[in-house]
C-alpha positions as a Markdown table, in Angstrom:
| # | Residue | x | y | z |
|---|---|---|---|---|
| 1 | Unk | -28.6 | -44.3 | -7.4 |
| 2 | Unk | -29.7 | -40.9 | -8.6 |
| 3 | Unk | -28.6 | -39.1 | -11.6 |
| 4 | Unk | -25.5 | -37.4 | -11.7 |
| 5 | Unk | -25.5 | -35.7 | -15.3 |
| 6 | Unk | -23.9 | -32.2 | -14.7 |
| 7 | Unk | -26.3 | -29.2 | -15.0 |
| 8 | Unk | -25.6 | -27.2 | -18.3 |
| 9 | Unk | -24.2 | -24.3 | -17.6 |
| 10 | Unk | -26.9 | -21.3 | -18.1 |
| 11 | Unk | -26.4 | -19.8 | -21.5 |
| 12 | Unk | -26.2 | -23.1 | -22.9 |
| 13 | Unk | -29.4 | -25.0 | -24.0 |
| 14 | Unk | -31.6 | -26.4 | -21.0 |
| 15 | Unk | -33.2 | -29.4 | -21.1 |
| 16 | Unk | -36.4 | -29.2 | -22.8 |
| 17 | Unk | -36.3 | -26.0 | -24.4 |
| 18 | Unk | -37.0 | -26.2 | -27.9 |
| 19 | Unk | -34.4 | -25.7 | -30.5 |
| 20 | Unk | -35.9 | -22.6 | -32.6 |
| 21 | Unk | -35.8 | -21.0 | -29.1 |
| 22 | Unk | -32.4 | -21.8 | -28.2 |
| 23 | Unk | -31.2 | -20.7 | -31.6 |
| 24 | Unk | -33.1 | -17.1 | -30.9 |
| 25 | Unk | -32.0 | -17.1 | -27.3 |
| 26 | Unk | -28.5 | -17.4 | -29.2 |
| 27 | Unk | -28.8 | -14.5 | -31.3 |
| 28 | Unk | -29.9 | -12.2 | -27.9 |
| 29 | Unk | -27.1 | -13.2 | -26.2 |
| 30 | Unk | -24.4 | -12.8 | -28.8 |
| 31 | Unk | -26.3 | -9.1 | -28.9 |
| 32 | Unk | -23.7 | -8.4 | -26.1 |
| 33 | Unk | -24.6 | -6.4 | -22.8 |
| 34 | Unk | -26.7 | -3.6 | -25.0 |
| 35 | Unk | -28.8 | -6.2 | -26.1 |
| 36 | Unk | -32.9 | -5.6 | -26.2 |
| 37 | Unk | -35.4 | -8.6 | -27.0 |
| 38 | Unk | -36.7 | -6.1 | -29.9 |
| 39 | Unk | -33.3 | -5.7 | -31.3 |
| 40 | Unk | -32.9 | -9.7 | -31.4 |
| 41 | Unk | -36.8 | -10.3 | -33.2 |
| 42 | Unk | -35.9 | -7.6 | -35.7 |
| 43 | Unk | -32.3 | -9.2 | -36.6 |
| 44 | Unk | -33.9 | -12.4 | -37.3 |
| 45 | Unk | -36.8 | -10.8 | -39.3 |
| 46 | Unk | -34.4 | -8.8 | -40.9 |
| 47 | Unk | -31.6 | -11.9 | -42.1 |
| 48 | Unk | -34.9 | -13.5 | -43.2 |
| 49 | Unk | -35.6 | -11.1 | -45.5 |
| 50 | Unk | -38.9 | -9.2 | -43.5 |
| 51 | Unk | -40.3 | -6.4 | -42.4 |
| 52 | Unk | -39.0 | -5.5 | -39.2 |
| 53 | Unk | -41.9 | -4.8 | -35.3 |
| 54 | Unk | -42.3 | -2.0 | -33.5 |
| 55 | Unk | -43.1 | -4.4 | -30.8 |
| 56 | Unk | -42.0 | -7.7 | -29.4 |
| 57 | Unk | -44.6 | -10.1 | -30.4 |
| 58 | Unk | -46.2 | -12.5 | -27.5 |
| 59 | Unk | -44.4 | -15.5 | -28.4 |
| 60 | Unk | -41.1 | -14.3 | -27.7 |
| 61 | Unk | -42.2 | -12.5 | -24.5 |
| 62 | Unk | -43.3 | -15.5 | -23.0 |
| 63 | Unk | -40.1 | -17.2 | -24.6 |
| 64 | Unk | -38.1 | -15.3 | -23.2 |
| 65 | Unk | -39.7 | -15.5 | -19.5 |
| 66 | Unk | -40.1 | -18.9 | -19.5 |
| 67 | Unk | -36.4 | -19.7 | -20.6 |
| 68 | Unk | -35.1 | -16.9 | -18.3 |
| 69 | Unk | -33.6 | -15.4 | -21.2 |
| 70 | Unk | -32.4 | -11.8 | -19.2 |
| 71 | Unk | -30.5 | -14.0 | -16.5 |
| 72 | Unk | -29.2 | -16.4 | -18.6 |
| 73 | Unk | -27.3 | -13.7 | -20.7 |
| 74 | Unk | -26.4 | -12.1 | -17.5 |
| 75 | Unk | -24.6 | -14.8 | -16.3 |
| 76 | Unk | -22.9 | -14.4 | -20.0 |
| 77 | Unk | -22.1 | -11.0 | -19.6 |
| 78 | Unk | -20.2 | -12.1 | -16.6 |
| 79 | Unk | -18.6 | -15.2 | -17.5 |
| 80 | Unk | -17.1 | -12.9 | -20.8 |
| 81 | Unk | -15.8 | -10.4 | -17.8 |
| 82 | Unk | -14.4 | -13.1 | -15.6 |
| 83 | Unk | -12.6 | -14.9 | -18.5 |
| 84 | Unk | -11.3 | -11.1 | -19.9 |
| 85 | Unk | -10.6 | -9.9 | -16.4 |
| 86 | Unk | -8.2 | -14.0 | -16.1 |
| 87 | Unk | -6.5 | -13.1 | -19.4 |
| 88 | Unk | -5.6 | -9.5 | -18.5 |
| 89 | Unk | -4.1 | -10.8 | -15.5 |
| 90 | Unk | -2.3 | -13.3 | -16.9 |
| 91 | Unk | -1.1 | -10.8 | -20.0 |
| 92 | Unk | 0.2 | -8.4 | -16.9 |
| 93 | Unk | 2.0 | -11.1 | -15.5 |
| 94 | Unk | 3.7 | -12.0 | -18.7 |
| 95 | Unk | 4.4 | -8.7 | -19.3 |
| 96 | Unk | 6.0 | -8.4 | -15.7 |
| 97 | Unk | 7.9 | -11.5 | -16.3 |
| 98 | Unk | 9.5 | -10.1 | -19.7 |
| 99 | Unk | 10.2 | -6.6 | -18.1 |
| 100 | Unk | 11.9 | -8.1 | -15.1 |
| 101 | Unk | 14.8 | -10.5 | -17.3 |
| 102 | Unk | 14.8 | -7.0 | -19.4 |
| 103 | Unk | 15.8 | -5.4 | -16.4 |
| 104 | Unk | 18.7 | -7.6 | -15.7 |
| 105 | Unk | 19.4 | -7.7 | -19.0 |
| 106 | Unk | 19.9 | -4.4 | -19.3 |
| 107 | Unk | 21.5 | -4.2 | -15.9 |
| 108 | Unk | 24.2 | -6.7 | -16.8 |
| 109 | Unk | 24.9 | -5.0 | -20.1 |
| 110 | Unk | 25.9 | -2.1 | -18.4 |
| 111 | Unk | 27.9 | -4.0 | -15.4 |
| 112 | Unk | 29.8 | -5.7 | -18.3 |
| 113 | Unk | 30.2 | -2.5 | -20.6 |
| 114 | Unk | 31.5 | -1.5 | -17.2 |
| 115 | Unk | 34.2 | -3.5 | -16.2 |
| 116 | Unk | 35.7 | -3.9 | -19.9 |
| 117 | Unk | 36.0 | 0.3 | -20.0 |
| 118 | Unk | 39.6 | 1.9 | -20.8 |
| 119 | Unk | 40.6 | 4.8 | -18.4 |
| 120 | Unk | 40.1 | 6.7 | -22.0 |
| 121 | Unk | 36.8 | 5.5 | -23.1 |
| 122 | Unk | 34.0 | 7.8 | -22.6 |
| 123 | Unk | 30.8 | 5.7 | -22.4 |
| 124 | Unk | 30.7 | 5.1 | -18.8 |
| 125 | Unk | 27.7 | 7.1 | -18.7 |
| 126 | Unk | 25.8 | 5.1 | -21.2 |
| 127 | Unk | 26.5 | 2.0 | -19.0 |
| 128 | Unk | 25.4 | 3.5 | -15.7 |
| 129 | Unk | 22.5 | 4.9 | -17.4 |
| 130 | Unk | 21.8 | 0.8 | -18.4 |
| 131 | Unk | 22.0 | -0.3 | -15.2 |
| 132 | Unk | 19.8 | 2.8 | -13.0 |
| 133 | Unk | 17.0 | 2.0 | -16.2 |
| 134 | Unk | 17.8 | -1.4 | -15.5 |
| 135 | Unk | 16.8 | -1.2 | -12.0 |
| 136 | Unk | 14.2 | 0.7 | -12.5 |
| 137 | Unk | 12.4 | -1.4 | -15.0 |
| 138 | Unk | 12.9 | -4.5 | -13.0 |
| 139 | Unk | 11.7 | -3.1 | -9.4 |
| 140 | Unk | 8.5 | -1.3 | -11.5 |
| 141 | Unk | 8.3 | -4.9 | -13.0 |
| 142 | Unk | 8.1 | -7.0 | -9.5 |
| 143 | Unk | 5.6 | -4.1 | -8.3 |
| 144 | Unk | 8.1 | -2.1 | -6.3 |
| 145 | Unk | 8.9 | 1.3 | -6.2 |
| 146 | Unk | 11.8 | 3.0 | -8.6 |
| 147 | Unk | 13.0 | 4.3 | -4.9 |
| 148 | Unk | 12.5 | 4.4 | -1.4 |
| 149 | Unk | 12.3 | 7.4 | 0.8 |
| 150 | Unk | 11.5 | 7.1 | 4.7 |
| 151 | Unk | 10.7 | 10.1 | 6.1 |
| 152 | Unk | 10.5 | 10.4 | 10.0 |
| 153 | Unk | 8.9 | 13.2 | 12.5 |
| 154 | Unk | 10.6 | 13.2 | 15.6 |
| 155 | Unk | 10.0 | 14.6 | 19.2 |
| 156 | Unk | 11.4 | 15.7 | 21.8 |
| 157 | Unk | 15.0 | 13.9 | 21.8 |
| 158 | Unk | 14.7 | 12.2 | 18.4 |
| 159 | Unk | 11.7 | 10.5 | 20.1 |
| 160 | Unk | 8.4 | 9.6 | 18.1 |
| 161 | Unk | 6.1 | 12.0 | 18.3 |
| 162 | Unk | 2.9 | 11.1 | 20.7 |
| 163 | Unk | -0.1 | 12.9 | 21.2 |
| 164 | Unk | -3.5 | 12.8 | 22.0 |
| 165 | Unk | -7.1 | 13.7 | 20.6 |
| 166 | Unk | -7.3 | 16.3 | 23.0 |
| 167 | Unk | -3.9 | 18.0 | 22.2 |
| 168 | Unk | -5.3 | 17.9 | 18.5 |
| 169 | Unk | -8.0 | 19.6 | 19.2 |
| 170 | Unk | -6.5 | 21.9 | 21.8 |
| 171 | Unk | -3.7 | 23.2 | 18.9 |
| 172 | Unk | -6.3 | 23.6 | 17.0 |
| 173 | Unk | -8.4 | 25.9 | 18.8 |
| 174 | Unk | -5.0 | 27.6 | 20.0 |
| 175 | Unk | -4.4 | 28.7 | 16.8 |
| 176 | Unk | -7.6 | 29.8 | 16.3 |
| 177 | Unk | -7.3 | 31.9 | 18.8 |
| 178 | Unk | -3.5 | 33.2 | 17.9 |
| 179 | Unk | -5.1 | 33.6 | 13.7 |
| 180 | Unk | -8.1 | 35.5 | 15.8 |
| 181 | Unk | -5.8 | 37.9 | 18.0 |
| 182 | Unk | -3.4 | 38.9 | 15.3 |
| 183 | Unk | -5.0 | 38.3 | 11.9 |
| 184 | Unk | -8.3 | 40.5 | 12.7 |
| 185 | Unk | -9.0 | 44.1 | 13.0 |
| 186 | Unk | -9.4 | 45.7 | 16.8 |
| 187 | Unk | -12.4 | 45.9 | 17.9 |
| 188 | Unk | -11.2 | 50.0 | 17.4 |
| 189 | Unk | -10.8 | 49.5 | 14.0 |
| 190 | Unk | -7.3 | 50.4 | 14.4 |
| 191 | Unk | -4.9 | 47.5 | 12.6 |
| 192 | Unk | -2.3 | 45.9 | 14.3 |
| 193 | Unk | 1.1 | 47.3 | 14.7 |
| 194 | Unk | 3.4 | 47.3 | 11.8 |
| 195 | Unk | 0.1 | 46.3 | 9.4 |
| 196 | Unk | 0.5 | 48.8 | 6.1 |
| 197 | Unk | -2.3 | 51.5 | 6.3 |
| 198 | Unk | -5.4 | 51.1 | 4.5 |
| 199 | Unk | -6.1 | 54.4 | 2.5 |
């Protein structure tokens, strides 16, 4: 039966790999997506109390190919993004969630304030105002729009309006022709009738 121990995941240690590595490989990841294998040798020189490189010695080089240390914190980078990109989402939802029983809230409020007014009372205003802000912070809250306008072109009849490529491109080149005619000098450099004369 063969082994079924699952595979670590890749920024965690791999089997074999020595711990002194692991622990340096460790401080290059955690360098975040900046990170440079210079800037990880000098940090440990550096909490160990030494004199910092001007170059990454061979050791680590071939460390760091052997191990795969670029890909592995890659795949760190991204599992960081995925997990922040999860708890945004989730935060937005939340957030939407709150805003929408604020919403109703707020429209209730304002039905209530509504229906308990005196023919006297003055604040009908501030309850309407509850319920349109109401309804607008609940539809903005379930994604929707504060309001809906539909807009229509019609044709000939209240018909839809249906035309071709070619009629496109024929109005097109018909007003050409109409911003051509009336929009340019004659060819006698006279100006059109009723143009203002230039001096």
């Amino acid at each position: 039966m063969p082994d079924s121990m699952p595979q670590p995941e890749p920024w965690e240690r791999q089997p074999d790999e020595p711990n002194r590595w692991y622990a340096r490989f460790e401080r290059y990841r955690l360098a975040g997506p900046r990170r440079s294998l210079l800037g990880a040798v000098n940090a440990e020189l550096t909490a160990n109390g030494r004199k910092i490189k001007a170059k990454v010695p061979g050791a680590w080089n071939r460390a760091c190919a052997r191990w795969h240390w670029r890909q592995r914190a890659q795949a760190w980078d991204e599992q960081e993004r995925h997990k922040a990109r999860e708890a945004r989402a989730k935060e937005v939802k939340e957030m939407n969630r709150r805003h929408v029983q604020e919403g109703q809230a707020l429209q209730s409020k304002g039905i209530q304030v509504l229906k308990n007014l005196g023919p006297d009372e003055l604040s009908a205003t501030d309850a309407v105002r509850c319920i349109v802000d109401g309804t607008k912070l609940e539809r903005t809250a379930r994604g929707e729009p504060e309001t809906i306008e539909e807009r229509r072109l019609t044709g000939k009849d209240g018909g839809a309006v249906i035309f071709s490529l070619e009629e496109a491109v024929a109005a097109d080149q018909e007003l050409e022709r109409w911003q051509h005619e009336h929009l340019q000098p004659r060819a006698s450099g006279t100006l059109p009738e009723g143009s203002p004369k230039v001096p």
